[in-house]
MIVO-114115 format. One record per residue: residue in three letters; x, y, z of N, C-alpha, C in turn. Coordinates in pm, whole numbers, plus 50000, padded with zeros to 5 digits. Example, Ala and Ser with C-alpha at 12.3 -4.5 7.8 and 13.67 -1.06 7.14 Angstrom:
2
ala513194943150780512304955050780513204967050780/ser512854977550708513674989450714512905000350787/
//
This chain:
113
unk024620203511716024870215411787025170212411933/unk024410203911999024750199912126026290193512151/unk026850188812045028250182912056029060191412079/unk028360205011961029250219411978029390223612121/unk028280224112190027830228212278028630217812407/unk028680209612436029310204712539030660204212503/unk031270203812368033100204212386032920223612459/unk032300227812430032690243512440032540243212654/unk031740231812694031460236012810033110229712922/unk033460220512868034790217712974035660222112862/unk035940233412797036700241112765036460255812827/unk035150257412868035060273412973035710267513082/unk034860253813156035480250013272037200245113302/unk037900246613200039360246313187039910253613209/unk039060269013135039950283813142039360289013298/unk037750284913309037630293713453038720284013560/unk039140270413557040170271813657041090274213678/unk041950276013572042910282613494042980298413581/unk041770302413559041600317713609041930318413751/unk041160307813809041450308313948042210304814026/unk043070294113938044450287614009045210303213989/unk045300309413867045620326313833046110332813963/unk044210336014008043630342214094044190340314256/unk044330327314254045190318914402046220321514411/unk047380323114299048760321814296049180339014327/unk048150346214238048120364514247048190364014395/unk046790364614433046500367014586047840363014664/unk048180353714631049360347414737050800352014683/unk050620360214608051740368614531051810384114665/unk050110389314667049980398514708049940399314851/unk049810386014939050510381715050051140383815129/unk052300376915036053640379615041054200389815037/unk054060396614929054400416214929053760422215059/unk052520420215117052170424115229053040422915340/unk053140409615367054670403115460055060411715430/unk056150411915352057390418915336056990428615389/unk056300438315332056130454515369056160455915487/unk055090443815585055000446315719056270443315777/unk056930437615730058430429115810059150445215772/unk059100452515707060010459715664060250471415745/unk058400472115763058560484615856058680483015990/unk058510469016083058670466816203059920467616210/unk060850466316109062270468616092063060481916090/unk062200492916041062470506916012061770515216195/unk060650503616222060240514616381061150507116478/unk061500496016470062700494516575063900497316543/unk063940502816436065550513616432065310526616481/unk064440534216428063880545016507063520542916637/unk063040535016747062970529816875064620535316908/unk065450525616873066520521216928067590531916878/unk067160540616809068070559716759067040567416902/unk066140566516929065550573317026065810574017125/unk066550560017186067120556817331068200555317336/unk069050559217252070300562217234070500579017219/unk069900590217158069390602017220069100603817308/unk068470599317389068100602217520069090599017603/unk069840586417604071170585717649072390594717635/unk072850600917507073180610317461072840625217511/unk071680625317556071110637617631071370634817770/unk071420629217848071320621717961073180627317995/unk073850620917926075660624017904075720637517894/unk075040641017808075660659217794075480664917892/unk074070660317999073730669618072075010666318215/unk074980655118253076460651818322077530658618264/unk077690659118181079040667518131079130680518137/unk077910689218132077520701718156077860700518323/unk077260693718405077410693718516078550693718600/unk079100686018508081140683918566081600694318544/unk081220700618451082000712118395081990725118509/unk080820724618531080360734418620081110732118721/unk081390719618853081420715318916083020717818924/unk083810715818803085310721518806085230732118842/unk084470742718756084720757318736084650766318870/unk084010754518979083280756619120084870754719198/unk085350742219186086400736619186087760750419214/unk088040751719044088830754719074088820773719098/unk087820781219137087360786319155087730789619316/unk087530782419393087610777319523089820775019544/unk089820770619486091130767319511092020782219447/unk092130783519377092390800619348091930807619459/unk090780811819529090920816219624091690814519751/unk091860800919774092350791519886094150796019841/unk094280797319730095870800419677095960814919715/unk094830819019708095460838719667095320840719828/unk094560838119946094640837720099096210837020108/unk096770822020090098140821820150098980830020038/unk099270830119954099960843119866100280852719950/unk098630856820024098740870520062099850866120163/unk099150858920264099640857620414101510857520357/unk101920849620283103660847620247103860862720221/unk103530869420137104270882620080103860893420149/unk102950891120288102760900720412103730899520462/unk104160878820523105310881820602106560882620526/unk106800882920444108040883820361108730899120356/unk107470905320287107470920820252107800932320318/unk106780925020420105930939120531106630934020655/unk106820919720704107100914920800106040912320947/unk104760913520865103360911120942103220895020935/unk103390893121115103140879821159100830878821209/unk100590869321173099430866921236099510867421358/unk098060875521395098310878221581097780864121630/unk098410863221775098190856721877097290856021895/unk096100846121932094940843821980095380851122134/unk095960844622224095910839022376095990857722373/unk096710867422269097000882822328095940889822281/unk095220885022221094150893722161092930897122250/unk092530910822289091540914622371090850919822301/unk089370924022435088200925522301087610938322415/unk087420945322357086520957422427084890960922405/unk084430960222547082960955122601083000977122610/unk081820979322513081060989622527079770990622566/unk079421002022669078341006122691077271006722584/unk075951007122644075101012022542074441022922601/
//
């Protein structure tokens, strides 16, 4: 029985290392999938990083562009007026034949109080 008994014992000790070389190769299976996952997502938050500061850049532009816009509308706003002044002044003297007065003839009348 003892003969039985010791072939049976480095036949457990075969399969338990068996189990654990298993057990070593799993773990280092499950590792690796860890890696990855972590590599994957440091990969997915620096794309999201780098879509974020490119929005903000994007926001940054519109608001300049809003600003120009304005800045024409100021523009030409200003110059339409500056046009419709001399308009007038040409088709006064054209029309009517009203010259701008003379500074040097122009007097000014000092009232009592």
């Amino acid at each position: 029985m003892s003969a039985v008994t010791e072939a049976r014992v480095p036949a457990r000790a075969a399969r338990a290392a068996a189990r654990r070389t298993r057990r070593a190769s799993g773990s280092l299976g499950g590792i690796l999938w860890i890696a990855a996952l972590a590599a994957m997502l440091a990969g997915i938050v620096a794309v999201n990083v780098l879509v974020l500061q490119l929005n903000v850049r994007l926001d940054g532009l519109g608001r300049e562009r809003a600003q120009l816009k304005a800045d024409i509308a100021t523009t030409r706003a200003e110059l339409s007026s500056a046009s419709a002044a001399s308009l007038i002044q040409r088709r006064a003297s054209a029309e009517l034949g009203l010259v701008p007065a003379d500074p040097a003839l122009t007097t000014y009348v000092q009232l009592e109080p």
